[in-house]
C-alpha positions as CSV (number, residue, x, y, z in Angstrom):
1,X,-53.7,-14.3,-13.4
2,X,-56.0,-13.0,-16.6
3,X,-58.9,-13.2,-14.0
4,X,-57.1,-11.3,-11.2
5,X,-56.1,-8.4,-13.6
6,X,-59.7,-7.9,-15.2
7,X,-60.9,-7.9,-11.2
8,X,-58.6,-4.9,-10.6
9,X,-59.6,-3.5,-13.2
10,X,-63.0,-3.5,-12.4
11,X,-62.7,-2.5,-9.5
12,X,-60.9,0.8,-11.0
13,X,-63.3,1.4,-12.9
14,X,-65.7,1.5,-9.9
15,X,-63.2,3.9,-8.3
16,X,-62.6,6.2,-11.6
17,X,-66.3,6.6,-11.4
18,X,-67.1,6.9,-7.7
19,X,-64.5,8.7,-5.8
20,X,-64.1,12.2,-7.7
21,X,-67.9,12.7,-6.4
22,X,-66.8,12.1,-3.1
23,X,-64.4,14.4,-3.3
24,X,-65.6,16.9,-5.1
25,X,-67.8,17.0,-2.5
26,X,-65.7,16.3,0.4
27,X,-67.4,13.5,1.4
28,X,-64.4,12.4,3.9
29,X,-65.7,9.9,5.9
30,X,-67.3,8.3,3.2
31,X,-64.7,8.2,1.1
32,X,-63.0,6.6,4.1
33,X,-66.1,4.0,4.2
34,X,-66.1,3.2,0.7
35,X,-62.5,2.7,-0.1
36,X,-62.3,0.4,2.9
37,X,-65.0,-1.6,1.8
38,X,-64.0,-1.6,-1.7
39,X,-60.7,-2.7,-0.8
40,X,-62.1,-5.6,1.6
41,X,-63.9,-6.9,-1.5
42,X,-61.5,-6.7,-3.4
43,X,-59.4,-8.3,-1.3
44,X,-61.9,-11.2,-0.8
45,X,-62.6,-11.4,-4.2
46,X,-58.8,-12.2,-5.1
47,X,-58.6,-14.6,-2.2
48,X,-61.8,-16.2,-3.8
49,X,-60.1,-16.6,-7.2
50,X,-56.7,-18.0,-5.6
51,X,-59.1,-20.9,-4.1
52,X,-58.5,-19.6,-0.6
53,X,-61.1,-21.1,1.9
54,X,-63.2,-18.1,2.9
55,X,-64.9,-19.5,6.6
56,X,-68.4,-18.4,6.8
57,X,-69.1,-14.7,8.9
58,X,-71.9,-16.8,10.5
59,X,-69.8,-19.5,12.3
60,X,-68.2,-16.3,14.1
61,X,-71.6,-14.7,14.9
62,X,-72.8,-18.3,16.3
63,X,-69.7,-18.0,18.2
64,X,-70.1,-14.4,19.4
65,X,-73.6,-15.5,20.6
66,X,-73.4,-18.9,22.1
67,X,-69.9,-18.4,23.8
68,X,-69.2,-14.8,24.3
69,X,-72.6,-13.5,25.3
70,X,-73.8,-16.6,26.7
71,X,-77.4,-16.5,24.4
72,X,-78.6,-19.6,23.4
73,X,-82.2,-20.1,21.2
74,X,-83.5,-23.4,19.5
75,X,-82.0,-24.1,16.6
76,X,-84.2,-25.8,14.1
């Protein structure tokens, strides 16, 4: 729990000290950009610390490739 409040509040610091440029500069869509992807890490950072198995993105891209799109290439 000690580990999941020091993560948050790193990652308000982060916020504290990135957003108000945003704004200030109304930056919309990139404050839309970064608080999403801030939030995804965040989110994948707690689910890290909980021992949650996180599958690799490249087992979906393999599948997106070989399945989907029917592409194939030598694997070494």
């Amino acid at each position: 729990m000690k580990m999941i409040i020091l993560l948050a509040m790193v990652f308000l610091i982060i916020l504290i000290i990135e957003a108000p440029k945003l704004i200030v500069n109304k930056y919309w869509k990139e404050l839309i950009v970064f608080l999403s992807l801030l939030s995804l890490a965040f989110i994948l950072t707690v689910l890290v610390i909980l021992g949650v198995d996180i599958p690799s993105p490249l087992e979906g891209i393999e599948y997106l490739i070989d399945d989907i799109l029917d592409l194939s290439w030598e694997r070494k």
